[in-house]
N, C-alpha and C positions, 0 to 999 in steps of 0.2 A: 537536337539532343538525340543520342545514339541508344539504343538499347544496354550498350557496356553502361552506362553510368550508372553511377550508387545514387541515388536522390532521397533514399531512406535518411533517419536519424543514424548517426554515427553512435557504436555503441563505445563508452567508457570502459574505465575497469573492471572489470566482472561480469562485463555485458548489460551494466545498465543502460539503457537507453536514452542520450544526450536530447530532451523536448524543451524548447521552450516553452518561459513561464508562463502559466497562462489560469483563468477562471472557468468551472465549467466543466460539463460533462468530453464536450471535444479533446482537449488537452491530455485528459487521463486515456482516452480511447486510442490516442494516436502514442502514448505511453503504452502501453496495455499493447498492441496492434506489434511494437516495434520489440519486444522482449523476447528475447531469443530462446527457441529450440521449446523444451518442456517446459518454461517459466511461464510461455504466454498462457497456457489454460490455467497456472494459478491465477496468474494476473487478473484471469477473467473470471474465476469461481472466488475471488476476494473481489471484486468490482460487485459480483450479482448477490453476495452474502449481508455486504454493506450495505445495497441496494434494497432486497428484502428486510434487513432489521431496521432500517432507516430512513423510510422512503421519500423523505423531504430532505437527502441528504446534500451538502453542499460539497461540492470539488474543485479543484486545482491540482495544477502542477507548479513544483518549487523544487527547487535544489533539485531538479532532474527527479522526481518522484513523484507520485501523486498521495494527495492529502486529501481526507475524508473529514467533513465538519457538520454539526447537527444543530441546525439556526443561524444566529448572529455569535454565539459562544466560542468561536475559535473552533480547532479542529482538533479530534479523539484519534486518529492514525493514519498511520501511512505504508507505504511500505515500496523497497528496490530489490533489485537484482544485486546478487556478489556471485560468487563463479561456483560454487556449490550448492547454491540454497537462493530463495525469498527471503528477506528479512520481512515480518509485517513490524511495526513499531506502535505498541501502546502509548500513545502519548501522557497519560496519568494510569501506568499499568501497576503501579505500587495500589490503586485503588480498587484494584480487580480482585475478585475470590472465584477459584484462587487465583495468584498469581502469577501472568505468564513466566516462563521458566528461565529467559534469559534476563542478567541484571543489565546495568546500562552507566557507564562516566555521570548520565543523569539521575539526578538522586528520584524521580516518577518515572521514569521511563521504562517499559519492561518490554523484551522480543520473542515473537517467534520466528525461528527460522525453518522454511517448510522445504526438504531436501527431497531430489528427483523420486517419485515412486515410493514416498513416506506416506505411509495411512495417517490422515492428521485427524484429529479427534474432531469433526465438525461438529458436531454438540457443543463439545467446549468453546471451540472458534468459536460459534452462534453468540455463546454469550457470554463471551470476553466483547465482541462488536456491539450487542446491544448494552451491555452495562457500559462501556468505554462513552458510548453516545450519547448518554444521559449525564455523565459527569460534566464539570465547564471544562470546554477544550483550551487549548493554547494559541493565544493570537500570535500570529507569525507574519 
């Protein structure tokens, strides 16, 4: 194998990061690892935010994303790349006060999208992620 080869994850639309699925801290790090350009220190200050409110959190990658879960209850979010922004995804974000700002095709579902060099209100992140983790998540 030559030094020219790409052996990384092939990035999708928007530069999300093509990983297979998988359980586990691994999975989301090699997600997180492969997001391009200024996405990857979200990637990682949402991995360490979760991480803090939640620390018996469970993870996986699915649908090229990684998902956040708190027990045996299914999972409270997730979140991808699109070519402007992060999306994070509440998974019962109708449940949240207040609530996140973006609506969703899903009737629970609410978004933020954290764009390049945007002051995001981490207070509020904090706890949109800990109240998100105590509601029952979504089996997937």
């Amino acid at each position: 194998m030559s030094d020219d080869d790409n052996t990384g994850p092939r990035l999708l639309s928007g530069g999300n990061p093509q990983i297979p699925k998988g359980e586990g801290d691994g999975p989301v790090q090699d997600y997180i690892r492969a997001m391009p350009g200024w996405k990857h220190q979200i990637g990682r200050r949402l991995d360490e935010l979760v991480g803090e409110a939640v620390p018996e959190v469970r993870k996986a990658v699915k649908w090229n994303q990684p998902f956040y879960g708190s027990g045996d209850e299914g999972y409270f979010l997730s979140f991808r790349c699109y070519t402007r922004y992060v999306q994070v995804q509440f998974l019962k974000g109708t449940s949240l006060d207040p609530m996140p700002p973006k609506a969703s095709k899903h009737p629970e579902v609410r978004y933020l999208d954290i764009h390049q060099d945007e002051d995001v209100d981490m207070a509020q992140l904090r706890s949109w992620i800990a109240q998100a983790s105590s509601l029952p998540g979504e089996k997937m």
